[in-house]
N, C-alpha and C positions, 0 to 999 in steps of 0.2 A: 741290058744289064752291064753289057763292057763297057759302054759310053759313059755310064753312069760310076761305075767302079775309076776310068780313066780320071775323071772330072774331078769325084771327090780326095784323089792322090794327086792331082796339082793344084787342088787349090791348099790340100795340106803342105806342099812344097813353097809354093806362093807366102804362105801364109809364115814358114819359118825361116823365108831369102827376107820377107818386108819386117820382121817382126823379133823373130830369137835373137839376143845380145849371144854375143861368145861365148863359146863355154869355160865355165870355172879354172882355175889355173889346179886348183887343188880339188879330186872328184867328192863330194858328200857321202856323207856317213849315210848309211843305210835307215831310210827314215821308221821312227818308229811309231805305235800307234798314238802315246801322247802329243809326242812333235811331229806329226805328219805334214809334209811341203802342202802348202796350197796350190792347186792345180793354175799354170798358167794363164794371160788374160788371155781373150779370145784374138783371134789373127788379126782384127781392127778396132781399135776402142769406139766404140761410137756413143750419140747422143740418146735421147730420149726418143728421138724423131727415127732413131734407125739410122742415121747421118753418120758418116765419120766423122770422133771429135777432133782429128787432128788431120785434113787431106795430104795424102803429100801432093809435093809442088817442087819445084826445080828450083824457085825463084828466094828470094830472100824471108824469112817467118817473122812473125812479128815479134817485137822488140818485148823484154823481159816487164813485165808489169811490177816493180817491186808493190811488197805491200802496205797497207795506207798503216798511222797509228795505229797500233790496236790496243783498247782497255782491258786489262786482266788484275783480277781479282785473284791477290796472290795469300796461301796461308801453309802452316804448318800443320799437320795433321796426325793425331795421335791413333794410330791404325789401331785396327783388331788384333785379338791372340785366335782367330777363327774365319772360317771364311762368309764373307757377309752374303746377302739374298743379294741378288739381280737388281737390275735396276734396266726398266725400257726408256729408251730414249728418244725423242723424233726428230734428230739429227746429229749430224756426226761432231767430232771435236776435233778444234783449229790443229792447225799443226803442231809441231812440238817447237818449244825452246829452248834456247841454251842456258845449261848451267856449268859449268867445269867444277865438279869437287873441288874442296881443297883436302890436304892428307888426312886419312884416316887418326883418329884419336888412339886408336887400338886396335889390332889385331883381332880382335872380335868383334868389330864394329862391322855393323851391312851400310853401306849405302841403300834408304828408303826412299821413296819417295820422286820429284822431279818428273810429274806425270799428270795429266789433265782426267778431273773426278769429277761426280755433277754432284752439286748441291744445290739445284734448283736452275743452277747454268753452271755450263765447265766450268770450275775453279783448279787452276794451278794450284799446284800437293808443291809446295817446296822442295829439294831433295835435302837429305839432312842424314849424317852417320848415327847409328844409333846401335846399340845392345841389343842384340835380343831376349824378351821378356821374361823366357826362362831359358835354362842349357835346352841345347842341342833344338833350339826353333829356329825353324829357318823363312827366309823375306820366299811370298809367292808376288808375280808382279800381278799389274791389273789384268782385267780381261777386258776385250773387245771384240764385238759381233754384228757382223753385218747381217742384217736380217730386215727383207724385205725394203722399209722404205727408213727402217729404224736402227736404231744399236743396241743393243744389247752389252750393258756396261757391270762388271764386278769390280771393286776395288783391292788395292793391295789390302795382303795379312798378311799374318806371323802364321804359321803353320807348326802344330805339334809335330814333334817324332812321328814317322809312319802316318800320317796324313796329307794324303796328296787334293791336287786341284781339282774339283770335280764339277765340269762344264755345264751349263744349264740346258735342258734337253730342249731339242728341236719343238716337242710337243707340248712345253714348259708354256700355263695360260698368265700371263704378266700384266698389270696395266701401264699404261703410258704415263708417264711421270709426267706432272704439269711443272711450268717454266716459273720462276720465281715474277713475283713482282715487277714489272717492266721490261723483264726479259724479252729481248726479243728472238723469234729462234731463229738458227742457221740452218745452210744448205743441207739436204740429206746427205748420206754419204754417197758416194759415186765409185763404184770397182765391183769386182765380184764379190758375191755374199759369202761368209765366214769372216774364219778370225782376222785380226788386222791390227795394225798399229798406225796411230795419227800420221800425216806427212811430214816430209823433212820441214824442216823451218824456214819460210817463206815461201811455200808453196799457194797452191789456188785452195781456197778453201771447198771442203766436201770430201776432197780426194783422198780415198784411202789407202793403205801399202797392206797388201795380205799376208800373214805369217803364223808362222807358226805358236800353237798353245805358251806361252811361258816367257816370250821374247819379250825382252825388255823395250820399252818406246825409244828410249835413249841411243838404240843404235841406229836411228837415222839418220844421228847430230850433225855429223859429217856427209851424209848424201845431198845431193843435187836438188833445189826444190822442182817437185812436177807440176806440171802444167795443165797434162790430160793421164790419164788412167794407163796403167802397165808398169808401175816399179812394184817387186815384190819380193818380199824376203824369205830367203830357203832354209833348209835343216840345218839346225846348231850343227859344226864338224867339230873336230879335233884338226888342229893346222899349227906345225914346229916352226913353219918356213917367215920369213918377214915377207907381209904384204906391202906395197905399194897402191895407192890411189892416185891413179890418175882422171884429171880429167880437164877442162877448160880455165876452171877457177882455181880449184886444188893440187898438191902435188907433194902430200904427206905419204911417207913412210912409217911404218907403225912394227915391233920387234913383236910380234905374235907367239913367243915361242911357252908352247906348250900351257894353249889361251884357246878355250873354245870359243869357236867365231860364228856368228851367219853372216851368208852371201846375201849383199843385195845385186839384183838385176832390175835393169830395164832400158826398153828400148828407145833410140832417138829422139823420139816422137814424143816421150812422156818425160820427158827432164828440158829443166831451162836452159839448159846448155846446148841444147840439141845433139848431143854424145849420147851413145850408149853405157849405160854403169854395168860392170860386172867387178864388184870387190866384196874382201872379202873384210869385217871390221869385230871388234872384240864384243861377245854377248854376252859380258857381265856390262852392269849398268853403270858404274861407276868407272870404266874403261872408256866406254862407248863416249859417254855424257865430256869425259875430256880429250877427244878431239877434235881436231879443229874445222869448227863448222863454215860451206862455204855464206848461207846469210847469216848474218850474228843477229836473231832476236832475243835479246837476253833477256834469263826471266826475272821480273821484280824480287828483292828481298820483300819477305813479308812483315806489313805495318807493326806486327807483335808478335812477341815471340811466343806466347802462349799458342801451344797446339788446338784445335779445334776438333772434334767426336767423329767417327766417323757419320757419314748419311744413313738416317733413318725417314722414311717417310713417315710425312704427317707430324714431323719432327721439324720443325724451322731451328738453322742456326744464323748466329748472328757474323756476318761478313764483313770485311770493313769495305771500304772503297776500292773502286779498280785503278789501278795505276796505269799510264801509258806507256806500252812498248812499243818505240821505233827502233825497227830493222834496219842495219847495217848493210849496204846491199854492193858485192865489188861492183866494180866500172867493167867488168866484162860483160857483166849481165846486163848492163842500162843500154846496151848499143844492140841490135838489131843483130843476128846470127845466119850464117848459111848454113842452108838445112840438107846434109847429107846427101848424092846423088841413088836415087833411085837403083836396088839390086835389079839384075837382068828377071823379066818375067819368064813363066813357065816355054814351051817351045810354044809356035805360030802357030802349031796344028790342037794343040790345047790352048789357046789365047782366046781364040776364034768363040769356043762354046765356053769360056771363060768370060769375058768381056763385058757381057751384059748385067751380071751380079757384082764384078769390079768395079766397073765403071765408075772414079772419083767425078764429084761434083765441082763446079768451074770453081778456081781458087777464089774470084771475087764472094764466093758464099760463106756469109756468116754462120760458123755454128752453135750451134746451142751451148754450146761451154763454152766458146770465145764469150758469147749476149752474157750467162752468167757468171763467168767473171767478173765485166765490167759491174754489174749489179753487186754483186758482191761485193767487190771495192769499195764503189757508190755506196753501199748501205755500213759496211763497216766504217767507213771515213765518217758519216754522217753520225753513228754508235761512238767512234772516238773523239768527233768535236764534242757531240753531248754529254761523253762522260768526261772529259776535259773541262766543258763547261760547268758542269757538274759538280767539279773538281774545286776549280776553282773557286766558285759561288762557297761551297762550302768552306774552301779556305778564309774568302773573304770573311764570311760569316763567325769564322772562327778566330780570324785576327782583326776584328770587331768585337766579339766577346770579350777578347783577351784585353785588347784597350779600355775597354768598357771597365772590366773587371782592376785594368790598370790606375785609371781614374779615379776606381773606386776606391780600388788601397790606397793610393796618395792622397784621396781627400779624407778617408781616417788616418791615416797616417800625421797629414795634417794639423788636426783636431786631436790626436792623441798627443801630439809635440805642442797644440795650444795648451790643451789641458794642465799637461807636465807643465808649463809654465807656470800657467796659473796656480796652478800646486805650489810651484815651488818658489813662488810670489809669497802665495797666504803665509807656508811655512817660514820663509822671510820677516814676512811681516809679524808675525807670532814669536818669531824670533827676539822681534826689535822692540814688540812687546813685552815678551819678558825679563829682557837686557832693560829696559826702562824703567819697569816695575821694581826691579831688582834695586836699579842702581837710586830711584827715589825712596826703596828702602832703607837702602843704605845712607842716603842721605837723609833720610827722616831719621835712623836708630844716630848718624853725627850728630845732629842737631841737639836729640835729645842728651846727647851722652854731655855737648859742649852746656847745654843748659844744666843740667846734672852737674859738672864741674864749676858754670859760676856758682850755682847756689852753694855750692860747698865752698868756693872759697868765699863768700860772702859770709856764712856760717861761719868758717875759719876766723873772717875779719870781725863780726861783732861777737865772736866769743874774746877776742884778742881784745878788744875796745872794752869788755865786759871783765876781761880778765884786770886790765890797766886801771879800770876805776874802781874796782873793787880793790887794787894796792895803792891807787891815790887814795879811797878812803879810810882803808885802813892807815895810811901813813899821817893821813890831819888825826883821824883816831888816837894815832900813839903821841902824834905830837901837843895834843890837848891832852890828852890824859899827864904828859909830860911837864906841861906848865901848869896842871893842876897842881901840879907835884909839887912844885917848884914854890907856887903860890903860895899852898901849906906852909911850909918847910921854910919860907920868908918871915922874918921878926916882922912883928906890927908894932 
């Protein structure tokens, strides 16, 4: 029984020289039953196989794997004023992205949003300021649950006055959501079971960060991405003092003052950097989401700004396309990292009955999480060419339409500028028609007017000729009647 009692306190010693980051500069608030810390990872991460997933080694680690395109399906999302049903899920959600707010519109604006939802496959929630729906409602963030081999996922609501988050019970009977049309699914998740939020941004996909009920995804904008299992996030504090992050890639100062924060931790073994993290960073979401992240996978604006319903099963909504996100990856992470020297082990006289449950496997062994990274990779780059090609095809298809359609209108277009002509040809001509008509009118009403005027003055001329003969003969009339006269009026 002392051998036993001996054994299992050095390997608990063992376990917190190879394994506990520093402790906190600032001690946590007393956790309470809603935000209770999630119990730390166990003293080794290992695989599936019982393997450690990460051996140490003296020698140099392998070189940062940035991650390949990834396609994400980005939207706006008009939440609930309630909290929605559950949703099971049969694997976990990529890491997080970056988004930096820009400033608030209003002092009563929440930052929503800026978080990975399923709608048949993760879809990016935009983050976006918005009012809330009525006074005094307040934003609850999403939920996420490790559970067994699945997730268990709630989405952000608005929360009435006096209505708090109310977790889904352990014994809670759920079905397994099916994957949308061609989805293909991801890795489970990989950490301890409970709550948790997505990895930092550019981490190995599956891996998940444990935290507390309520914590926003957005504060791991700024961590390290992991590699292997062991970063996790502790109990909101209260923290006046300014933090400092340090670490390989980063070396942001942040004015904290009188800003509740969680800590994240984790050990060597599980960040890309191969440093341990103990910092401390802002857990409102709209703080967090604007730090400066060390991979920058920034998330897509979304193709419309029309908001989308929240998820209902048995409910199809219509999604647009996924867009590609390539990660921004510094030059510290692309080069190969020396991986910390080994803490001294327990003493020689506990080594000894230690030894044989320690004992690291020879560095040249593959582990299960190194194989499934690369598969990962492999299978997302091969998800990113096709929805690229995808992408594409579609575009092509679509500026083809557009040409098509282009064609179309210029050859009415065409025909409508033929038409018009011809129109305004006939009207022309209609024109010249009755400018012609007109004008042989008028030259028909001269005609007659000038033929009207000879006959009148020919009328004029033999009434004149008419008038002359009738005083020539009255004038022989008077002149005979005169020599009649005359003739009388003569002696015989």
């Amino acid at each position: 029984m002392k051998t036993l009692t001996l054994i299992l306190a050095a390997a608990a010693l063992a376990a917190c020289s190879a394994q506990s980051p520093p402790p906190p500069a600032t001690p946590p608030a007393a956790p309470t039953t809603e935000n209770a810390p999630q119990p730390p990872p166990p003293p080794a991460a290992t695989s599936e196989t019982g393997e450690p997933a990460n051996p140490p080694s003296g020698g140099t680690e392998t070189a940062y794997v940035p991650p390949p395109p990834q396609p994400v399906v980005s939207v706006y999302q008009d939440p609930p004023d309630s909290q929605p049903p559950p949703v099971e899920v049969g694997w976990a959600p990529p890491p997080m992205l970056v988004q930096p707010p820009p400033p608030p519109p209003a002092p009563q604006y929440v930052w929503i949003g800026g978080y990975w939802a399923w709608y048949g496959n993760w879809v990016w929630v935009h983050g976006r300021w918005a009012p809330p729906p009525r006074p005094q409602y307040r934003w609850f963030q999403p939920y996420y649950d490790h559970r067994g081999d699945h997730v268990v996922f709630v989405g952000g609501f608005w929360g009435a006055p006096g209505v708090s988050f109310v977790a889904p019970g352990l014994g809670v009977s759920l079905t397994l959501a099916l994957p949308g049309p061609g989805v293909v699914p991801g890795p489970p998740p990989m950490g301890p079971e409970g709550v948790f939020v997505p990895a930092p941004p550019g981490s190995v996909w599956g891996i998940i960060v444990p935290a507390p009920i309520g914590t926003s995804p957005a504060v791991v904008t700024s961590a390290p991405p992991v590699v292997n299992v062991g970063m996790r996030i502790n109990t909101v504090v209260s923290n006046t003092n300014t933090t400092v992050i340090n670490n390989s890639v980063t070396n942001n100062v942040t004015n904290n003052t009188v800003i509740n924060n969680v800590t994240i931790v984790a050990p060597a073994s599980a960040t890309a950097t191969h440093q341990a993290v103990n910092v401390s960073v802002p857990a409102q979401a709209h703080l967090a989401a604007a730090m400066t992240p060390v991979v920058r996978a920034v998330a897509p604006t979304p193709a419309s700004a029309q908001p989308i319903p929240p998820y209902v099963a048995g409910h199809a909504v219509s999604l647009p396309a996924p867009q590609i996100v390539h990660a921004v990856v510094p030059p510290e992470l692309a080069h190969p990292q020396v991986a910390p020297k080994e803490e001294p082990r327990p003493t020689t006289e506990v080594k000894k009955e230690l030894e044989p449950a320690q004992r690291a496997p020879a560095p040249e062994v593959k582990t299960n999480i190194a194989a499934r990274q690369e598969e990962e990779a492999a299978a997302r780059k091969k998800a990113a060419e096709a929805a690229e090609a995808k992408t594409k095809a579609a575009e092509a298809a679509e500026a083809k339409t557009k040409a098509a359609e282009a064609a179309e209108a210029k050859t009415k277009a065409a025909e409508a500028a033929e038409a018009k002509k011809k129109a305004a040809e006939a009207a022309e001509a209609r024109t010249k028609a009755a400018e012609a008509a007109e004008a042989k009118k008028k030259a028909a009403e001269a005609a007659e007017a000038k033929t009207k005027a000879a006959e009148a003055a020919e009328a004029k001329k033999k009434a004149a000729e008419a008038a002359a003969a009738t005083a020539e003969a009255k004038k022989k009339a008077a002149e005979k009647a005169a020599a009649e006269k005359r003739k009388e009026a003569s002696p015989q």
